[in-house]
KOLDRENGU-721056 format. One line per 8 residues: their letters; for each residue x, z, y of C-alpha. Coordinates in nm, 3 decimals, padded with zeros to 5 digits, m for minus. Layout:
BEGIN
A) X,Z,Y  ...
end
This chain:
BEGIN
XXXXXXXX) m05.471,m07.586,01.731  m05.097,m07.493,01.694  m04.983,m07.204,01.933  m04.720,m07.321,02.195  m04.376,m07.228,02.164  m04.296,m06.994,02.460  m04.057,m07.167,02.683  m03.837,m07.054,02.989
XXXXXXXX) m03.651,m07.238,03.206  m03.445,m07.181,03.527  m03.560,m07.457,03.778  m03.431,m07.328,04.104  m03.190,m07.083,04.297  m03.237,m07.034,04.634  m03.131,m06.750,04.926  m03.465,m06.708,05.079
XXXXXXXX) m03.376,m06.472,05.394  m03.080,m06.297,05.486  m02.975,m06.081,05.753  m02.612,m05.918,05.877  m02.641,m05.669,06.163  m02.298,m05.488,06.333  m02.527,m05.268,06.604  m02.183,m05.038,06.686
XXXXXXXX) m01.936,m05.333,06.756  m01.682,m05.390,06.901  m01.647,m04.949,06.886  m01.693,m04.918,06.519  m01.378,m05.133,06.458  m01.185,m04.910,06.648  m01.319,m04.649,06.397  m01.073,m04.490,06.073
XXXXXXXX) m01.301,m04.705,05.794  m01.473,m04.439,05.561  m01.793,m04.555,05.494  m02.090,m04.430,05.340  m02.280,m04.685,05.151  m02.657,m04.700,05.067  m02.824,m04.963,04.854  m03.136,m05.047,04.809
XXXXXXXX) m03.301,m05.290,04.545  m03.670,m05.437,04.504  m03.788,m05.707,04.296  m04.132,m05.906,04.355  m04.275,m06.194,04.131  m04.564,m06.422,04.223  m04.732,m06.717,03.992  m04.683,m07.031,04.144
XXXXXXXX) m05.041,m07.268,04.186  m04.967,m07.456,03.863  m04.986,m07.159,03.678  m04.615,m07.266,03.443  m04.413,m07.147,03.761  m04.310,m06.778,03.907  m04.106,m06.711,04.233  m03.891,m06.402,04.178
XXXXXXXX) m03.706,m06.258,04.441  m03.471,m06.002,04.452  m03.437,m05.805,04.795  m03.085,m05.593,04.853  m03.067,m05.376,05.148  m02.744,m05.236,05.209  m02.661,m04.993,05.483  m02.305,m04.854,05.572
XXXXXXXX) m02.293,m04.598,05.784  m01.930,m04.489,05.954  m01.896,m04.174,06.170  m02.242,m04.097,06.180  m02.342,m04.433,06.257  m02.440,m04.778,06.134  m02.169,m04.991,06.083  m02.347,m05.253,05.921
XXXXXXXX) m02.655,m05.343,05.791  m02.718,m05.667,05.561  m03.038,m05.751,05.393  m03.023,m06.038,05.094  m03.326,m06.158,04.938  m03.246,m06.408,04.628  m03.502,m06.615,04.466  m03.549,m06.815,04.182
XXXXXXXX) m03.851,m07.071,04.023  m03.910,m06.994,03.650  m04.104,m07.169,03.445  m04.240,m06.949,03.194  m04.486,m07.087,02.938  m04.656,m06.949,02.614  m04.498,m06.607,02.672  m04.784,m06.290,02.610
XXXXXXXX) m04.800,m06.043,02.852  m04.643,m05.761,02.669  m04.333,m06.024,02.726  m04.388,m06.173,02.996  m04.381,m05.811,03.247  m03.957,m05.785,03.158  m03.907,m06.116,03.203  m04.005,m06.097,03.516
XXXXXXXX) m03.976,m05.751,03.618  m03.608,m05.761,03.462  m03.450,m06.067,03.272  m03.519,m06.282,03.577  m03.401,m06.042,03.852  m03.089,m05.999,03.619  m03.000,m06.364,03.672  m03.076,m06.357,04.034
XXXXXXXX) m02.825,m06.057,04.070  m02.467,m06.227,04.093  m02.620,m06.491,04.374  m02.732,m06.186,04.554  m02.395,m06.041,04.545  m02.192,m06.286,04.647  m02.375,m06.357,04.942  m02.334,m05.970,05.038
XXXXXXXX) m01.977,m06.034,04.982  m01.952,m06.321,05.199  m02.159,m06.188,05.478  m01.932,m05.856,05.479  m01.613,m06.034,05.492  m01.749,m06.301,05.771  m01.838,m05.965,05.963  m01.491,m05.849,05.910
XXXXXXXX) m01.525,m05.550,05.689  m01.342,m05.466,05.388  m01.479,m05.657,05.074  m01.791,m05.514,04.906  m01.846,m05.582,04.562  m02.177,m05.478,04.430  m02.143,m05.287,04.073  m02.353,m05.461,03.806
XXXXXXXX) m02.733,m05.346,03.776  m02.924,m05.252,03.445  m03.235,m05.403,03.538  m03.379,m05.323,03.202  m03.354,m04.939,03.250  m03.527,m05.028,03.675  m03.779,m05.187,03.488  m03.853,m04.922,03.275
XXXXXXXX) m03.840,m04.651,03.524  m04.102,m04.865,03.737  m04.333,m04.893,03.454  m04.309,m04.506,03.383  m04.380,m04.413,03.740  m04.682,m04.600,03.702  m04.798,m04.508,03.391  m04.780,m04.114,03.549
XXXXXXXX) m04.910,m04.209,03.889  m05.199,m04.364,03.645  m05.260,m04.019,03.469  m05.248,m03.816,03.786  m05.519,m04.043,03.911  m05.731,m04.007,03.598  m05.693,m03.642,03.622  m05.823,m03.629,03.945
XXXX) m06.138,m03.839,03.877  m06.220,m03.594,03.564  m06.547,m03.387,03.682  m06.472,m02.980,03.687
end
């Protein structure tokens, strides 16, 4: 039996949840705009039932804070459906953990944008991401939190 060519393919974009708090208006317009910003990123992946599909999502948290106080708060989580076949695992881990997040990003960002500007801010353009090097740090973490673990379980 012939091994299967590995195939991806981008089936579907979609905004799964979003959220745009102002908890300080109408005072925090009144305010001299110099913001601190705070960003936060998370990826997830899940197989799908057929087993040839993954849901990624990307979640963005971003939280500017004005005076001491929360000017705004947005929270964007973009999604995607991947098919992914004939990929091994050694492969398939940063195509999910990164190549696929990486292709979420820019639909992520916009709608950050957008929702900023609607709430009347100053445009925010998110700075690209190296996913790779996130990916990379997340595996490392693990791969320590996995020998701290082991080291504990060693008998005296």
């Amino acid at each position: 039996m012939a091994d299967t060519q590995p195939q991806f393919a981008l089936q579907r974009i979609y905004l799964k949840d979003t959220s745009f708090e102002v908890p300080g208006a109408p005072k925090v317009f009144l305010q001299t705009w110099n913001p601190e910003v705070n960003i936060d990123l998370a990826t997830a992946h899940q197989p799908l039932e057929d087993g040839k599909h993954y849901e990624v999502q990307l979640a963005i948290t971003v939280t500017a804070k004005n005076e001491g106080s929360t000017a705004f708060l947005v929270e964007v989580k973009q999604a995607g459906i991947f098919q992914i076949e004939g990929v091994d695992e050694a492969e398939l881990g940063p195509l999910l953990g990164a190549y696929c997040p990486n292709l979420l990003f820019p639909f992520a960002r916009e709608a950050i944008s957008d929702l900023v500007g609607k709430g009347s801010f100053p445009q925010l353009l998110l700075q690209p991401v190296n996913f790779d090097a996130l990916y990379a740090d997340s595996l490392r973490r693990k791969n320590e939190a996995g020998a701290e673990a082991a080291d504990t379980t060693r008998p005296q």
